[in-house]
C-alpha positions in Angstrom: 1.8 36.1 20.6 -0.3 39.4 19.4 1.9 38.5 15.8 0.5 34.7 15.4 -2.8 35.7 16.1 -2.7 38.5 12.9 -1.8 36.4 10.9 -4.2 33.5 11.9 -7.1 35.2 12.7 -7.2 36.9 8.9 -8.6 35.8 6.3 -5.6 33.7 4.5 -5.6 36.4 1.6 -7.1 39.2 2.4 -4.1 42.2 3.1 -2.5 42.7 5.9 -4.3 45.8 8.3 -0.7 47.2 9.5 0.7 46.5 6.0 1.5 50.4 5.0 2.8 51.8 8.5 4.8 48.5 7.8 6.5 49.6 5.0 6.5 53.0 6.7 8.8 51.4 9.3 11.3 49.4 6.8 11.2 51.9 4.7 12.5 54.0 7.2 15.4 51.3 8.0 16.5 50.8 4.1 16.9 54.3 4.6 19.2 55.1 7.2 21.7 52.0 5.5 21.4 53.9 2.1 22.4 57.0 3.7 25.2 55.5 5.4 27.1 55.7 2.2 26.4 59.7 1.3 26.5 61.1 4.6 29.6 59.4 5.8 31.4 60.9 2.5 30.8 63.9 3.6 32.2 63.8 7.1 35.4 62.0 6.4 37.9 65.1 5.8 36.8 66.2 9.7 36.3 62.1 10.4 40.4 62.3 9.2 41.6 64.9 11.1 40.4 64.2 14.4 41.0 60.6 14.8 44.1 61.2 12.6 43.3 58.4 9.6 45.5 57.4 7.0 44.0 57.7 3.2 44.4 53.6 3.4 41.5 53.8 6.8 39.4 56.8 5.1 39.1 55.1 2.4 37.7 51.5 4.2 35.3 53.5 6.2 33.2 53.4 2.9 34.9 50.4 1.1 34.2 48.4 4.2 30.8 49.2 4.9 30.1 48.2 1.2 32.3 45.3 0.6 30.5 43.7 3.5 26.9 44.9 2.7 27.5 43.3 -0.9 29.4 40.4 0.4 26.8 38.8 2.9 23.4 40.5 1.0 22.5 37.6 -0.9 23.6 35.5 2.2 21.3 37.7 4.4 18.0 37.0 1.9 18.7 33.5 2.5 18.9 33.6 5.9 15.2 35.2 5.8 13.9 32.5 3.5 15.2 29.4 5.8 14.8 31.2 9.3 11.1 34.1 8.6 11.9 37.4 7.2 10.8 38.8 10.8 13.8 37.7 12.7 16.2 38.6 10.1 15.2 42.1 10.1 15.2 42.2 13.4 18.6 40.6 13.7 19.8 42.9 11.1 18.2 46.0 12.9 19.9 45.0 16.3 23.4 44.5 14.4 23.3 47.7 12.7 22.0 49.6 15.5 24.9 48.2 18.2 27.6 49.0 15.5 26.3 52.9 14.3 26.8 53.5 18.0 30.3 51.7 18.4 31.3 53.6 15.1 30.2 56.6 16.6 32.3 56.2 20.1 35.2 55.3 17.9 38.7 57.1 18.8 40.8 55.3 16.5 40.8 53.0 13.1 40.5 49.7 14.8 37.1 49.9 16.3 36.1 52.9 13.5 36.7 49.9 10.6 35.2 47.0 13.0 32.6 49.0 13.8 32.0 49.8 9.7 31.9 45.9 8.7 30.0 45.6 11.2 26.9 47.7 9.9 27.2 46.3 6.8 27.0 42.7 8.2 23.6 44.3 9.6 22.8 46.2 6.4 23.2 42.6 4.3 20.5 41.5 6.9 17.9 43.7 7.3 17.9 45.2 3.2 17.3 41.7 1.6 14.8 40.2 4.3 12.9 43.8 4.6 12.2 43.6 1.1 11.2 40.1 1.2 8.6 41.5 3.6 7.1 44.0 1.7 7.0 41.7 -1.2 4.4 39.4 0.7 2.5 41.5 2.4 1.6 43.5 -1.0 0.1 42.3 -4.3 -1.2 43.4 -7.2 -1.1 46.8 -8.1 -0.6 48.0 -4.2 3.0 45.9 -4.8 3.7 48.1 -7.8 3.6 51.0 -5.7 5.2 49.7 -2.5 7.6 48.5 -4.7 8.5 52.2 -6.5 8.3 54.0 -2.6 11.0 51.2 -2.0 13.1 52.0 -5.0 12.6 55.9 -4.9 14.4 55.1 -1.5 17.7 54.9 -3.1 18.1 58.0 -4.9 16.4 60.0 -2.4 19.2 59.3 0.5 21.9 60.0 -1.9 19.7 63.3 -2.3 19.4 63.5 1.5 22.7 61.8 2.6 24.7 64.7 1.1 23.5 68.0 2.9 22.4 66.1 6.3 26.3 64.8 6.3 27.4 68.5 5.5 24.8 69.8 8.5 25.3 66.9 11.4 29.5 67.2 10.6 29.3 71.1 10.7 27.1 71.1 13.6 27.2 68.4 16.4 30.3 66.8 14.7 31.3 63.8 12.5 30.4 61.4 15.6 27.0 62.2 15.1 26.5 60.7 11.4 26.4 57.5 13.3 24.9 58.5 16.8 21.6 59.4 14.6 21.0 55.7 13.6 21.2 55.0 17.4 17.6 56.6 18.2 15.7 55.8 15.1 17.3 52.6 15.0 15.8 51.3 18.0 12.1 53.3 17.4 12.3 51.0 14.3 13.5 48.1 16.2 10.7 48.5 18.9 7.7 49.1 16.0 8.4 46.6 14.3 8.7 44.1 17.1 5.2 44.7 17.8 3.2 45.2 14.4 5.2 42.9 11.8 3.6 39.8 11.8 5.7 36.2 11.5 5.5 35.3 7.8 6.4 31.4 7.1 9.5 30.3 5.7 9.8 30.4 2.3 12.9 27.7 2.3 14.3 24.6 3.6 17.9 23.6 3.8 21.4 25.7 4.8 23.3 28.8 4.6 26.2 28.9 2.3 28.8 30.1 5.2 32.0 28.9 2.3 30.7 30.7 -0.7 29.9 33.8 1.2 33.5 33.5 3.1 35.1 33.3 -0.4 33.2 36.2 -2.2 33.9 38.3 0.4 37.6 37.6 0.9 38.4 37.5 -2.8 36.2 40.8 -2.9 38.8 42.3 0.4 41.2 41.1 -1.7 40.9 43.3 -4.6 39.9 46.3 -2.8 43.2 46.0 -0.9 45.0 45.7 -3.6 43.1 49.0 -5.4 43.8 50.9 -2.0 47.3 49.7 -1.8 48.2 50.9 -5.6 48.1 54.6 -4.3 51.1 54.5 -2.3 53.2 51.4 -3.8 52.4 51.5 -7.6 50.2 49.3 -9.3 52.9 47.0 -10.4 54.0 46.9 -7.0 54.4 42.9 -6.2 52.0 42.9 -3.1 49.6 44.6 -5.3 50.2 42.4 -7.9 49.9 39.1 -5.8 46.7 40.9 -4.0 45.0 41.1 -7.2 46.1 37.3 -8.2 44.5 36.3 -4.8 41.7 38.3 -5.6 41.5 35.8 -9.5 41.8 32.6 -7.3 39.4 33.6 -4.8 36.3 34.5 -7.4 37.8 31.0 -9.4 37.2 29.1 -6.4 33.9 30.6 -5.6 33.2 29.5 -8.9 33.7 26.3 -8.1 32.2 26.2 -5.3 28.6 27.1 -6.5 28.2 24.5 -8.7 29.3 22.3 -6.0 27.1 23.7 -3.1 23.8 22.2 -2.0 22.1 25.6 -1.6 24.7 28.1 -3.9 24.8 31.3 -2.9 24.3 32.6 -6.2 23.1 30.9 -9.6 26.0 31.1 -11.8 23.6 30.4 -14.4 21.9 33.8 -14.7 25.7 35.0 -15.3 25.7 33.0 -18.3 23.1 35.4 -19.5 24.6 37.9 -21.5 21.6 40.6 -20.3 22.3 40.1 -16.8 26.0 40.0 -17.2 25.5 43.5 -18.8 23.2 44.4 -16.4 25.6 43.8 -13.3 28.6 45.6 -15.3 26.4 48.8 -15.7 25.6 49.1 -12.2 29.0 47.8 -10.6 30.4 50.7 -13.2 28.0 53.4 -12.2 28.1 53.0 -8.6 31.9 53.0 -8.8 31.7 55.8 -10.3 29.0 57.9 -8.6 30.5 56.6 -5.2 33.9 57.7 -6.3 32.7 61.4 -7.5 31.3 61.6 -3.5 34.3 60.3 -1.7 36.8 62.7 -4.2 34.2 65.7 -4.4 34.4 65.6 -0.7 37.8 66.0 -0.3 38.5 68.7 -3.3 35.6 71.1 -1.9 37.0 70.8 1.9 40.7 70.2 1.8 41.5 71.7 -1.9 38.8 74.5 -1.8 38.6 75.3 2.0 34.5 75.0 2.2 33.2 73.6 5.2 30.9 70.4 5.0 28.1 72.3 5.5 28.6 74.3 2.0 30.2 70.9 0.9 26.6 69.3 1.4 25.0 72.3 -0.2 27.2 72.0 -3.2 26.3 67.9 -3.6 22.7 68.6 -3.7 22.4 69.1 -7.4 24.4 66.3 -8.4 21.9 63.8 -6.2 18.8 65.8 -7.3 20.4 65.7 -11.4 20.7 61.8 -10.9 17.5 61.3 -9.1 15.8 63.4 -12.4 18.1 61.8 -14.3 16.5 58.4 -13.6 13.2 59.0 -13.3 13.3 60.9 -17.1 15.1 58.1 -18.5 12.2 55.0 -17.2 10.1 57.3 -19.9 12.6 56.9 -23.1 14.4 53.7 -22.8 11.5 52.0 -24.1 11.8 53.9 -27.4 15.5 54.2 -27.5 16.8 50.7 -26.3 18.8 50.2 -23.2 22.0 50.1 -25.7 21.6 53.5 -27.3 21.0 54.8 -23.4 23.5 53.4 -21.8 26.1 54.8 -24.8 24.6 58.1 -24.6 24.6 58.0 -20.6 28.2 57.2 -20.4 29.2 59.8 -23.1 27.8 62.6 -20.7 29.6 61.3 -17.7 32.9 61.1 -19.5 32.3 64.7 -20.4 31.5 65.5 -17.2 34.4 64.0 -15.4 36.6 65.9 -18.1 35.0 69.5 -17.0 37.1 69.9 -13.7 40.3 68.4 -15.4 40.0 70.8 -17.8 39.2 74.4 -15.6 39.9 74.4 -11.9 37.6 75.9 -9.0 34.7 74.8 -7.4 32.4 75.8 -10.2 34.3 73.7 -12.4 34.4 70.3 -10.3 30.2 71.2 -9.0 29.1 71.6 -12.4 31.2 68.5 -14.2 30.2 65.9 -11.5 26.1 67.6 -12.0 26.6 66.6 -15.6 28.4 63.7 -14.8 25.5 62.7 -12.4 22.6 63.1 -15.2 24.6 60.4 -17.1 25.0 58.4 -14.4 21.2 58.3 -12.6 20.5 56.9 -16.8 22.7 53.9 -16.2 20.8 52.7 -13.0 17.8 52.5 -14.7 20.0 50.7 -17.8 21.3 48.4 -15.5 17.8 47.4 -13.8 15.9 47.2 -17.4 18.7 45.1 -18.8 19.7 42.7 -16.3 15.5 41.7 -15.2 14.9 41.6 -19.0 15.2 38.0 -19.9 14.6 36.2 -16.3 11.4 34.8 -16.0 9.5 35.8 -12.7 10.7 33.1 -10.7 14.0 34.1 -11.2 13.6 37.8 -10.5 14.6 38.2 -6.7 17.7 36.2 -7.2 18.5 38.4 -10.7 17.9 41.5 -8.1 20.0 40.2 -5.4 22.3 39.6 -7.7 22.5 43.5 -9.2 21.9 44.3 -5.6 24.9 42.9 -4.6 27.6 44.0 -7.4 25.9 47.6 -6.6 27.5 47.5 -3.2 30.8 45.9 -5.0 31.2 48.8 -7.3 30.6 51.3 -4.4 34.0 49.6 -2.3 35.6 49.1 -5.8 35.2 52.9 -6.9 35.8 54.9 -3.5 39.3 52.2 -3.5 39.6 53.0 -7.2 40.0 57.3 -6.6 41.5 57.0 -3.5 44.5 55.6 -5.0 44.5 58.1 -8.1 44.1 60.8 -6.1 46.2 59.7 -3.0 49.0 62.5 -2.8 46.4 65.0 -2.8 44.4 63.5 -0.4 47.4 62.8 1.7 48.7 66.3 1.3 44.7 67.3 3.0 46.3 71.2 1.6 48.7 72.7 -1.1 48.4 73.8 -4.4 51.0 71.4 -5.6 49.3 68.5 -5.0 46.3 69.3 -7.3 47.6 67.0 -10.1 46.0 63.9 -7.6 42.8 65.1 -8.2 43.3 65.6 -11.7 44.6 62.1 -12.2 41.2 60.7 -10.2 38.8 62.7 -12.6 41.0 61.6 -15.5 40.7 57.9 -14.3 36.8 58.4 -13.7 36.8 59.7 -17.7 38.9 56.9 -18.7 36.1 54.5 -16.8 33.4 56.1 -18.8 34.7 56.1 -21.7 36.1 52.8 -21.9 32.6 51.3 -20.3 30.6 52.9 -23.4 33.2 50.8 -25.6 31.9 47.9 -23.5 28.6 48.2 -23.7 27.9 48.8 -26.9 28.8 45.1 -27.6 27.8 43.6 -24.4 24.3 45.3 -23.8 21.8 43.2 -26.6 20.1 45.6 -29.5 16.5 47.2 -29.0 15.5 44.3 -31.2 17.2 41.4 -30.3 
């Protein structure tokens, strides 16, 4: 096979020829799962009204997606350890491929939200085990910069998710937000089949099926219960019992690590307080960024009568603030301390949030989320900085999947989160009395921000400690 002979032939460490097209190609792939998050926000209102979807089913096309992605990611970089990262990704790009088409043929919530899980089943394979990749097949400073194409990757699609869902939904229709995976999908798929070379296996032993089964249904659990608040209270005993289930679940997965021949996760990183903080900033922010999308794209269509194409258009400052946003803020935390940041980040996205509470209109809600968004892109570099800050570099791809994953968490958690608070206006789709719904969300969102800067001002470590 052409792929045994690279990688025999070679000197044993001398670079791989193909290695930038390479990351050309997965680069392309971590793409189009990124953007499955952004650009499906933007076509739900139309996505609702065709295929006529409750609030509940809106709001698991994006909580699903993510709960699985998160669920099965660390499971998925495993799987690419014990098995070569080169069939994962392939796996993964197969997976995701087959169900962006299903998704797309979709006339109804069942196969829609089978067809969502589904691609994040994929996405958990192909993100973990394409990195893995690029990690190998790059060192020294030529990793450094692989490594920050790879991470510019992120807030790039938000940028790009936004106004290509407003332009594929307003042109060939919402279908088409999954048909385009289809095509480069299987480009990708056929590339990399040919050029990636088989890398050995980096592990020996099994695949924790039980602890991914229980994060993820503990995980469901919760998300169902935050979805389920919006129609039947939040003291409402289903609710109530959901989120219990939701405690036991996470208790016995608990359990179950330090049990487990080959964990899922090593519980001991959580008992470092930097990581903990670490993963609370970036489940927070990405609750809370995913949240502004989902809601944003329901007030500017349904309450404000713009069309996604103007709704896209209107997004792209908040994804270019939190893109410049980020980048700024690698430059100052070193002088500032991820503590003093992260306070100062969370302040502005409180205010923020407050702004379209406070006056009405479309100028209103774009410019408070844009300011909102400045705080926000902050935190993911906090979150990044603090949690890889005391794991030694042995530990640092389990410490990543590990933010990796409770990014995805956050995302299900904060779309579930404003879909609730919000749910009588997004029910209503039009009417001037329901506006209070999307006043309670952005109050919620303010409440978040606030209440997180509280949080981490004792759970984020000082500059100097």
């Amino acid at each position: 096979m052409s792929d045994t002979e690279t990688t025999t032939t070679r000197a044993a460490d001398a670079p791989h020829p193909r290695r930038w097209p390479i990351l050309a190609l997965l680069g392309l792939a971590q793409l189009m799962l990124i953007l499955d998050i952004t650009v499906v926000a933007i076509a739900l209102p139309d996505m609702g009204a065709e295929l006529d979807l409750s609030r509940a089913a809106l709001t698991w096309v994006v909580s699903g997606y993510a709960l699985t992605f998160g669920s099965l990611m660390l499971l998925g970089g495993r799987a690419a350890d014990l098995f070569g990262p080169k069939r994962v990704v392939l796996a993964g790009l197969v997976v995701f491929t087959t169900a962006s088409l299903a998704a797309g043929l979709a006339t109804g919530a069942p196969l829609l939200l089978t067809a969502r899980i589904a691609q994040g089943a994929g996405a958990a394979m192909l993100s973990p085990a394409a990195l893995s990749v690029v990690v190998r097949l790059f060192d020294g400073d030529e990793r450094n910069r692989a490594l920050g194409i790879w991470s510019a990757l992120g807030g790039g699609g938000a940028a790009l998710g936004v106004l290509l869902g407003g332009l594929i939904t307003a042109g060939p229709g919402w279908a088409w937000v999954f048909f385009v995976n289809v095509p480069v999908g299987l480009i990708v798929l056929a590339s990399l089949a040919r050029i990636l070379p088989i890398l050995p296996r980096a592990a020996t032993g099994s695949l924790d099926i039980p602890g991914a089964a229980l994060v993820a249904a503990a995980t469901g659990a919760l998300i169902y219960a935050l979805i389920r608040a919006g129609d039947h209270g939040w003291l409402n005993a289903v609710t109530v019992a959901l989120a219990l289930a939701a405690a036991v679940g996470y208790a016995a997965f608990s359990l179950w690590q330090r049990r487990a021949a080959a964990p899922l996760m090593d519980l001991r990183l959580l008992g470092r307080r930097p990581v903990v903080a670490g993963t609370f900033v970036i489940a927070v922010t990405t609750a809370l960024m995913v949240g502004a999308f989902f809601l944003g794209s329901f007030y500017l269509q349904n309450r404000q009568d713009h069309g996604a194409l103007m709704t896209g258009v209107l997004f792209l400052p908040v994804a270019l603030l939190t893109m410049a946003a980020a980048a700024s803020s690698g430059r100052v935390i070193g002088r500032l301390g991820a503590r003093l940041l992260a306070v100062l980040a969370l302040a502005i996205t409180a205010v923020g949030f407050l702004v379209p509470v406070l006056w009405s209109g479309t100028a209103a809600m774009v410019t408070g989320v844009s300011v909102a968004a400045a705080g926000l892109g902050a935190l993911f570099v906090v979150a990044s900085a603090t949690a890889l800050a005391s794991v030694a570099p042995h530990e640092a791809g389990v410490a990543s999947g590990i933010v990796s994953t409770f990014h995805e968490f956050g995302a299900s958690a904060g779309a579930a989160a404003v879909s609730s608070a919000a749910a009588t206006s997004i029910a209503a789709h039009i009417s001037a009395q329901t506006a209070s719904g999307f006043d309670d969300a952005f109050l919620v969102a303010t409440g978040m921000a606030a209440v997180s800067a509280v949080v981490v001002m004792w759970l984020i470590p000082a500059k100097h400690q």
